[in-house]
N, C-alpha and C positions, 0 to 999 in steps of 0.2 A: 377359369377366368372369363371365359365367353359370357357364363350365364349371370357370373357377379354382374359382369361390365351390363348386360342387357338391364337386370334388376336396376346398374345405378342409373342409367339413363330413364329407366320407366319411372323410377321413382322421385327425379328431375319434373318427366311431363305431370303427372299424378299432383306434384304438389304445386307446381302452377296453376294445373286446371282446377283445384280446388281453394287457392287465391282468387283467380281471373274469375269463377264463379261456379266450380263444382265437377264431379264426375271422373274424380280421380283416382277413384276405387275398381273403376273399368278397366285402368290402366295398368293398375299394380298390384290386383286382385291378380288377371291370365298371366304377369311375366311371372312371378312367383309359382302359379300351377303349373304353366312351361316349365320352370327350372328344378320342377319335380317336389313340391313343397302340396301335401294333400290340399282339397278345397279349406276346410273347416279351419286347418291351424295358417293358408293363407290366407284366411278372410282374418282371424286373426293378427298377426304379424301385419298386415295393411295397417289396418287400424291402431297397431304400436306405431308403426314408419310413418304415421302419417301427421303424430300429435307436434311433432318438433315444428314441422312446416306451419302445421295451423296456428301453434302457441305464434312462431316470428313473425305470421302472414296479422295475428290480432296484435300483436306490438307496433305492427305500421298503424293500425289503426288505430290508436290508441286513444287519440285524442277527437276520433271523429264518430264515436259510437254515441247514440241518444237512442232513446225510451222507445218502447214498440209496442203503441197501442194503449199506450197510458201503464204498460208493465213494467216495470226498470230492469236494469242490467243484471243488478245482484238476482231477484229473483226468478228472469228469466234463465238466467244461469243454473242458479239452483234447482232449475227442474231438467235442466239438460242435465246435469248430471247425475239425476235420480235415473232418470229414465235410461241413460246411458247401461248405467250399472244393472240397469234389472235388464235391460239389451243382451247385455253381455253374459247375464246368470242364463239367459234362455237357450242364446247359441250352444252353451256344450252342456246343457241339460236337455234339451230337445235334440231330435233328427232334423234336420235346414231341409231335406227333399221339398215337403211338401212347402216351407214358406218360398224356395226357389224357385219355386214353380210360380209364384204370385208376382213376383219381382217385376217380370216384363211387364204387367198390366200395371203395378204400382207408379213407376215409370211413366209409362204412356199415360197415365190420369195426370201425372203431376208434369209433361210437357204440354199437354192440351191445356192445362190449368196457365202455365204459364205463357202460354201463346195468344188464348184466348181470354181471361181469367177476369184481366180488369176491365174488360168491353164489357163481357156478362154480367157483372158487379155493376156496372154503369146501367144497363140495360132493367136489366131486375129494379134497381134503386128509383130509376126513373117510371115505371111501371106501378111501384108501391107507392112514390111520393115523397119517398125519403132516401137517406143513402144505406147502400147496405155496408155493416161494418162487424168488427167483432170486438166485443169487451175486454177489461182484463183479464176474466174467469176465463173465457173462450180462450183468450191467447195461451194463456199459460196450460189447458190440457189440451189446445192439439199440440202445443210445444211439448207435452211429454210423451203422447204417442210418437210424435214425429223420433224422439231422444231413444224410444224403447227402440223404433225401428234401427234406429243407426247406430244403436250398439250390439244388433241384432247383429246386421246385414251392412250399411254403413253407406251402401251403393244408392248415389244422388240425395240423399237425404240432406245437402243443402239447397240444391234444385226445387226438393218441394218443399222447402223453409221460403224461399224467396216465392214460390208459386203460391203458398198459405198467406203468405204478406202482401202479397200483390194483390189479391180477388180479395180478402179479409181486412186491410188495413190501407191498402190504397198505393201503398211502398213500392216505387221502380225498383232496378234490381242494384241502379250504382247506391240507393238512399240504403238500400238494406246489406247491402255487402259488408259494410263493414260490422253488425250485428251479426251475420250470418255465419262470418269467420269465426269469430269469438263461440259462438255454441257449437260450432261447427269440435272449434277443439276442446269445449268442455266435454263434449258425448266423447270423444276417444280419447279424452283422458281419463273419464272413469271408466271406460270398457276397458284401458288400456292394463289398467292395475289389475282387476279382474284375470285378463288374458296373462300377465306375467306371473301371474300365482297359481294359475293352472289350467291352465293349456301347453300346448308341445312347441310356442312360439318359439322360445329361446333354444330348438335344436337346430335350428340350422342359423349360426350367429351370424357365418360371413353375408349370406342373403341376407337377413334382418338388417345385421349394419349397411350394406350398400345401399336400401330401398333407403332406410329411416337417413342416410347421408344427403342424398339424391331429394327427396321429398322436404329436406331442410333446406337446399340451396335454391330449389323450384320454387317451395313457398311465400320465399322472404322476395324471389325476385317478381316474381308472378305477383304478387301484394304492390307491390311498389308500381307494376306494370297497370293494374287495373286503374290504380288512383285516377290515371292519367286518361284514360279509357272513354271516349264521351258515352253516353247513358245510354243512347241507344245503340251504339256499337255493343256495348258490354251486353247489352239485351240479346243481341245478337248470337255472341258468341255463347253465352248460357241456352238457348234456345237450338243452336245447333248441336252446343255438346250434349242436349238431352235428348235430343231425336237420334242424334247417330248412334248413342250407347242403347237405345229404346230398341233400334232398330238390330241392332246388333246382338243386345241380349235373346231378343225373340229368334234370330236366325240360330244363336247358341242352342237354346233349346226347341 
């Protein structure tokens, strides 16, 4: 009961932080390995626990999502969840050692990008004469790398959605939040279905259901909390939960 009770609580903060603006997989990825749940089928089962939160956290939004970069909803979608799915064929068909090892650097690229991201974007554009932006075509395949990664791995991959919007399309982090959430839970819903058809998620149910309970009532509250969030506060908070997990993952390994 300790380790349920720990799992529900992490899986609480996990689906906040990934409402309020990301990095919730730091949170709910270790209580899981704490509670004795291997890495691989915990990066797994994350990424189940996490789809309920994100689906409630994009139903607040519902009504305030528009077009990124001239690409629409439907289709930026559709590539979340290609990329998802092939995310997730990679995880238990490859060895994660050596992409584990990349993680912290992936990370630290995509805080710095967010820290620094749309000054340099301003600087560059101002230097050429023009602004610097990215197309449809551009949106939509770093949108599927980004999709491959996070059905990969899953860790900040809306961090650097919002960090790719920000230096690419000009988007603060409150304009893109509510786009961010929605692919956020198209990618772990198609990993999701993946991971339930063959992987060892569903052996330990009581864990599963406590995260996946915990990360449904974080999401939907955490959604509702960010609305309210003024823009550079929310910048704020996205920017430090990147650097502490950044920081943290490199102390890890």
């Amino acid at each position: 009961m300790p380790e349920t009770l720990w799992v529900l609580l992490a899986g609480v903060v996990a689906g906040g932080l990934n409402a309020v603006g990301g990095g919730g997989t730091f949170v709910a990825l270790p209580a899981l390995v704490a509670a004795g749940v291997s890495p691989v089928t915990a990066n797994a089962s994350t990424t189940i626990a996490l789809v309920p939160g994100a689906v409630a956290g994009a139903w607040v939004y519902r009504r305030e999502l528009a077009p990124a970069g001239g690409v629409s909803t439907r289709a930026l979608t559709g590539v979340s969840v290609l990329g998802g799915g092939l995310g997730a064929g990679l995880l238990l068909a490859l060895p994660a050692a050596s992409f584990d090892a990349a993680v912290p650097w992936l990370l630290a690229f995509a805080t710095v990008l967010l820290a620094v991201g749309r000054r340099v974007a301003s600087a560059v554009g101002a230097a050429l004469d023009r602004p610097v932006g990215m197309g449809p075509r551009s949106v939509l395949a770093a949108q599927f790398v980004l999709a491959v990664y996070g059905g990969y791995f899953g860790g900040a991959v809306g961090i650097m959605m919002l960090a790719l919007w920000g230096i690419g399309l000009g988007l603060d982090a409150a304009a893109g939040n509510p786009m961010r959430i929605v692919q956020v839970g198209a990618i772990y819903l198609s990993a999701s279905a993946l991971f339930l058809a063959a992987s060892d998620a569903l052996d330990a149910p009581l864990l599963l259901g406590a995260l996946l309970t915990g990360a449904l009532a974080g999401g939907y509250g955490g959604a509702h909390l960010a609305r309210r969030i003024p823009s550079r506060v929310l910048r704020g908070i996205v920017l430090t939960t990147a650097a502490t997990m950044t920081v943290l993952y490199f102390l890890r390994g």
